[in-house]
Structures are given as structure tokens and as C-alpha cells.
C-alpha distance (Angstrom), angle and dihedral (degrees) to the residues before:
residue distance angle dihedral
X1 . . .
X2 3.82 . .
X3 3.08 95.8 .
X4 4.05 97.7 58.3
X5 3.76 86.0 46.4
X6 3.52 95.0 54.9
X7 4.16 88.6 46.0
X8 4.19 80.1 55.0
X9 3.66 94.5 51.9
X10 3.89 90.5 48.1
X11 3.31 90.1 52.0
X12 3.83 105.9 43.3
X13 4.05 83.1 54.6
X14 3.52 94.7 51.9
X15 4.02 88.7 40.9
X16 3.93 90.7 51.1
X17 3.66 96.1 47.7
X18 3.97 108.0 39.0
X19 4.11 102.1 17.2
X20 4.33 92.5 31.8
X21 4.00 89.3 171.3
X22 3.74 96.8 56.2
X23 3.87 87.6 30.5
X24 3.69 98.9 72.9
X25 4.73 96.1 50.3
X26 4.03 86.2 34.2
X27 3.99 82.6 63.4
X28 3.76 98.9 46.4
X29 3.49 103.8 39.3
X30 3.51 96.1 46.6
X31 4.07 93.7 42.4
X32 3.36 91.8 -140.0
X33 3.75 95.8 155.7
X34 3.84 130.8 29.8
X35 3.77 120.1 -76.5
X36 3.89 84.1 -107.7
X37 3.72 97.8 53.9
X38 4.01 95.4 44.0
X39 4.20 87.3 52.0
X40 3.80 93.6 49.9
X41 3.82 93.2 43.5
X42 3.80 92.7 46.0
X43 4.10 93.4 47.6
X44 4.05 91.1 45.3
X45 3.90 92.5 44.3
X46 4.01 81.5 47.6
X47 3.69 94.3 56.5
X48 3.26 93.6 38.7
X49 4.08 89.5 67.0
X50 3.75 89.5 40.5
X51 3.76 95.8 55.1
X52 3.64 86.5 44.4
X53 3.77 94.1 47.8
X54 3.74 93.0 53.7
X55 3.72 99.3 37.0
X56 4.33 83.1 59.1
X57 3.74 94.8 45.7
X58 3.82 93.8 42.5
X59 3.73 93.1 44.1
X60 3.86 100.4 43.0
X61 3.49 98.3 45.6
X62 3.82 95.0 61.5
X63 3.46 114.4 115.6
X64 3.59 102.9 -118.8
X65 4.17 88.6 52.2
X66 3.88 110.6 109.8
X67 3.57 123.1 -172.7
């Protein structure tokens, strides 16, 4: 048993940092981290895209940006 959950955690890392959109279900359907863990990587990977989102459309749609 440990040793499949350690395969999971393995995987959900390498899922969440070279495949992010499959990362983030991989994670919680296979429970490979506590309930805890999955929340606060799901809200920080969330922000993340926000902040990123905003910073683009802020950024880009200054007058002096050209494509």
C-alpha cells in the first residue's frame, strides 16, 4: 500500500509541474496528498493563473503595447 501511494505522489508532482491541466484532478482523485495539501495547492495554482491573467490583460492593453 505504501508503495502505490508513494508511486501517486511521484506522479501528481510530476503531473503538476510538466502536464499542470491534468496535474491538478490526477491529485484529487488519486488522494495522493492530504485534503489540506490538495486545497492549498489548488488555491495557490488558482491565483497563480489569476495574477497571470490580469498582469496580461493589464499589460497588453496599454497604449504604448504593439503586437
Amino acid at each position: 500500500m505504501g508503495d502505490r501511494k508513494q508511486t501517486n505522489n511521484i506522479l501528481s508532482v510530476i503531473f503538476l509541474i510538466f502536464f499542470y491541466p491534468f496535474g491538478i484532478p490526477y491529485m484529487w482523485v488519486t488522494k495522493s496528498f492530504s485534503n489540506k495539501t490538495r486545497w492549498i495547492i489548488t488555491i495557490y495554482l488558482i491565483v497563480m493563473i489569476v495574477l497571470g491573467l490580469a498582469a496580461l490583460i493589464l499589460f497588453t492593453s496599454s497604449h504604448g503595447y504593439r503586437y
